[in-house]
N, C-alpha and C positions, 0 to 999 in steps of 0.2 A: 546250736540254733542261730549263732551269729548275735552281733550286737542287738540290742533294745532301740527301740520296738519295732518288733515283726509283727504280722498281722497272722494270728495261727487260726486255723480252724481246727479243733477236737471235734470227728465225727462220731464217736463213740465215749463219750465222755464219762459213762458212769455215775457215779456218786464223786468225781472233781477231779482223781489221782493224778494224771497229768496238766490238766486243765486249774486246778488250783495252784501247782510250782510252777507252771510258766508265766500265771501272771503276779505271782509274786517278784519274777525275775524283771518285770517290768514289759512283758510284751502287750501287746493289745488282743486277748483272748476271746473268740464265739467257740462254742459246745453246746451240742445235743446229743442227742441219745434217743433211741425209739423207749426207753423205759422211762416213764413221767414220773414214776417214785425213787428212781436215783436221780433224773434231773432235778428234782424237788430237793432232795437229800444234797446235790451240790450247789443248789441255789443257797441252802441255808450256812453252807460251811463257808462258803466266797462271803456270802453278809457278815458271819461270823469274824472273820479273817481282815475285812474292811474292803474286799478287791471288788474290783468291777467288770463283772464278764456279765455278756450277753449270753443267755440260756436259751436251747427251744426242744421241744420234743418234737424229734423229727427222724425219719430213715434214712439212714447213709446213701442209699441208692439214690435216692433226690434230695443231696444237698448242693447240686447247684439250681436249684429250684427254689429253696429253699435258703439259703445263704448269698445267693449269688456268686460276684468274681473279684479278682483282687487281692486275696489272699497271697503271703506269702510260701506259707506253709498251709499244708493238711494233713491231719493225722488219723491215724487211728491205733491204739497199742494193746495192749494185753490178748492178742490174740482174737481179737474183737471180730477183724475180715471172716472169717473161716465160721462166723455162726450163719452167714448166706450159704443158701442150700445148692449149689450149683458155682460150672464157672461160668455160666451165664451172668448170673446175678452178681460174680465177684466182678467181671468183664463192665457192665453197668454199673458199677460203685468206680469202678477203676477212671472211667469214663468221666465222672461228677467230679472227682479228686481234681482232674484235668482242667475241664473248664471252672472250675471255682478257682484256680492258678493264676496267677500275673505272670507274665514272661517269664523265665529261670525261676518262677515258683519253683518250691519243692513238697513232694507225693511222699511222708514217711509210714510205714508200715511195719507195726510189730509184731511178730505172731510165734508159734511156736512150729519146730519144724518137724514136719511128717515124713516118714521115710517111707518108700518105697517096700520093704521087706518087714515092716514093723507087724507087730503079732496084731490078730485081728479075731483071734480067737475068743468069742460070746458064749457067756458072761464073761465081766474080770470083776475081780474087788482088789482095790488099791486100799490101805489102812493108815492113816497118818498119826495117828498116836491120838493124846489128848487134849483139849482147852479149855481154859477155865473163861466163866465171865464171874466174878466175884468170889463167892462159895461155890460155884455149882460148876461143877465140872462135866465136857463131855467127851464121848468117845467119838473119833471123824472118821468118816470113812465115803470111800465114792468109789459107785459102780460104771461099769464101760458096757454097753451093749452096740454092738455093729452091726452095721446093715450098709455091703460092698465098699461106698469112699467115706460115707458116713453114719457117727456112732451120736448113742443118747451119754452123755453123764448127767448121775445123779449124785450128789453131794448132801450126805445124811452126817446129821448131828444129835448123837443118844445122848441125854440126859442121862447124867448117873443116879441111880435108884436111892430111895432112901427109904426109911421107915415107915412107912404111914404114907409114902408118895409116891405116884406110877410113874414109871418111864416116859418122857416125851421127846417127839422126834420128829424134829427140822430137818427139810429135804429139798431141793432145789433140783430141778432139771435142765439143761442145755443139751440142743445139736451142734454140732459140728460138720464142716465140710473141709478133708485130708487133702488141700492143698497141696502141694509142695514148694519151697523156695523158688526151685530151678522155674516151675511152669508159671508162679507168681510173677516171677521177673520177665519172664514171657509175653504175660499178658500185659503188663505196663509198656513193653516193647508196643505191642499190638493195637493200643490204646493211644501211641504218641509221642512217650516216654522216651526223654532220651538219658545217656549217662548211670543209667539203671543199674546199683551196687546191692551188694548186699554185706551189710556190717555188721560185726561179731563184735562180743566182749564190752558193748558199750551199756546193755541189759542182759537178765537173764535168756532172753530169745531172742532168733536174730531179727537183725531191722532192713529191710528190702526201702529203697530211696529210688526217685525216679525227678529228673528236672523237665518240667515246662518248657520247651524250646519256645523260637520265633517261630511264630505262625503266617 
């Protein structure tokens, strides 16, 4: 990210993941997030922590409405772009990343890569084994349902049963929209973006980067 302090924006911030280490690293952090219960949840870990980041619940697609400009950096990581339902509405977020930029701003994006031939085949059940919170252990698992470039996950959490106590089960839903790297780095072309990479090995998914020219 370059020497401290940069001016970053987190447009999908979560509950803090990257939005609480970069301003520990000493940058000058804003993050939002359209979900008010993880922005809540990273407002209290930044208090906790001692840091001071400006929080908002807000939609990626208008955060330069929202944030304004000036920014050095804008991010968004864990795969976060791909829950807009179209390349309309990634085209529109691509767009805000821009003008929220300073000059040689830079546009980082993390996501997971979708291939082209990848199986699409409805249902799927993926099983991840088990996790414990204290005593009580669960079984995890998460389903795939697809529909053409986008699918539902569902991420379920069985309580393991016990004597005298019924099974209980936490479940979570997300869409997705199957990008790909190549037509991501497309659109950041399309949008203004210039010097547009895509780097590997630095996270588990890749990371597509795009710089803010002279305008």
């Amino acid at each position: 990210m370059g020497s401290a302090p940069l001016l970053i924006l987190d447009v999908s911030c979560g509950i803090g993941t990257q939005a609480l280490g970069l301003a520990t690293l000493g940058h000058t952090v804003t993050a939002s997030d359209l979900a008010a219960a993880a922005v809540n949840r990273a407002q209290k870990e930044a208090v906790t922590r001692g840091l001071n980041i400006t929080f908002k619940v807000a939609d990626m697609r208008h955060c330069a409405e929202t944030h304004g400009s000036g920014f050095d950096v804008v991010l968004t990581a864990d795969n976060s772009l791909p829950h807009l339902s179209s390349e309309d509405e990634i085209r529109v977020a691509l767009r805000g990343f821009y003008k929220c930029l300073r000059q040689n701003g830079v546009a980082v994006v993390n996501l997971r890569e979708y291939l082209e031939d990848e199986d699409r085949s409805s249902p799927q059940m993926w099983p991840y084994g088990f996790r414990y919170d204290g005593s009580d252990r669960y079984f995890v698992y998460q389903t795939r349902d697809w529909s053409h470039d986008t699918y539902d996950v569902a991420m379920y959490f069985v309580q393991e049963i016990r004597e005298g106590t019924p099974a209980r089960v936490t479940a979570g839903l997300s869409r997705y929209y199957t990008i790909t790297i190549e037509r991501l780095m497309s659109l950041f072309r399309e949008v203004g973006f210039t010097d547009v990479q895509r780097l590997n090995g630095i996270l588990p998914q890749p990371i597509v980067v795009g710089r803010r020219g002279a305008t």
